[in-house]
C-alpha positions in Angstrom: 10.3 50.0 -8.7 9.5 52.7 -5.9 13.0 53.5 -5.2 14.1 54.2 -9.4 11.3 56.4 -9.7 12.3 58.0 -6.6 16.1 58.1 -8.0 14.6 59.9 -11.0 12.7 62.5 -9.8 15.4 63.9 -7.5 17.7 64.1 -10.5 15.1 66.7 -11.8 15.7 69.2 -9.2 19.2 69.5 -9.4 20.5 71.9 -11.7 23.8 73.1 -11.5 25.8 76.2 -13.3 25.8 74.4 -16.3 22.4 73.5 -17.2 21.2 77.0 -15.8 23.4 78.7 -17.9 21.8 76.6 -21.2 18.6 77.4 -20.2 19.3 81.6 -20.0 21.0 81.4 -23.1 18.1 79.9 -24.7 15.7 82.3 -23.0 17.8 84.6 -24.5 17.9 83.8 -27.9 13.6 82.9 -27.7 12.9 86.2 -26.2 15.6 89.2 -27.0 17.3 91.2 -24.4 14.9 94.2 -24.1 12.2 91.5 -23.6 14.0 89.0 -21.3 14.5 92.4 -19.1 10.8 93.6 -18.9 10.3 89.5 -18.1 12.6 89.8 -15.3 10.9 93.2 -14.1 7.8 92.0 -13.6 8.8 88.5 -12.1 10.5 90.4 -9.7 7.3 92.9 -9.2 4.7 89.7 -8.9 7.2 88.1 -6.1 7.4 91.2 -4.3 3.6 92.1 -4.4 3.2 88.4 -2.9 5.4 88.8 -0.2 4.1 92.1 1.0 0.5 90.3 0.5 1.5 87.6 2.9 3.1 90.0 5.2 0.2 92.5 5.5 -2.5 89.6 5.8 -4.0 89.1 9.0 -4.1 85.9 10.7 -7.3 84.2 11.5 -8.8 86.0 14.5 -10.5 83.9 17.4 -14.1 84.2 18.0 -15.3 83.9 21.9 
C-alpha cells in the first residue's frame, strides 16, 4: 500500500511540454493576454523581492 501511494504522488510532479502547454493555454483563455501579462509581471517582481530579501538578511549573530 506504501509503495502505490508513493508511485502516485511522483506522477504528480512530472509535467512534461505537453501538459504545460494545456495548462497556459487555459490560463490563457481564463485570464486574457493583457492580464496573463500583468500576472507574469508581478510573479516575477514577488520572486525577485524574495530573493534580494534573502540575500540582504543577516545571519544570526553570536552572542559571547
Amino acid at each position: 500500500m506504501g509503495e502505490s501511494l508513493r508511485e502516485e504522488l511522483s506522477m504528480i510532479g512530472k509535467l512534461g511540454l505537453p501538459e504545460i502547454l494545456i495548462i497556459l493555454a487555459i490560463a490563457l483563455l481564463i485570464f486574457g493576454p493583457s492580464k496573463l501579462a500583468d500576472l507574469g509581471k508581478s510573479l516575477g517582481e514577488g520572486i525577485r523581492n524574495f530573493k534580494s530579501a534573502v540575500k540582504d538578511e543577516p545571519g544570526p549573530e553570536k552572542k559571547s
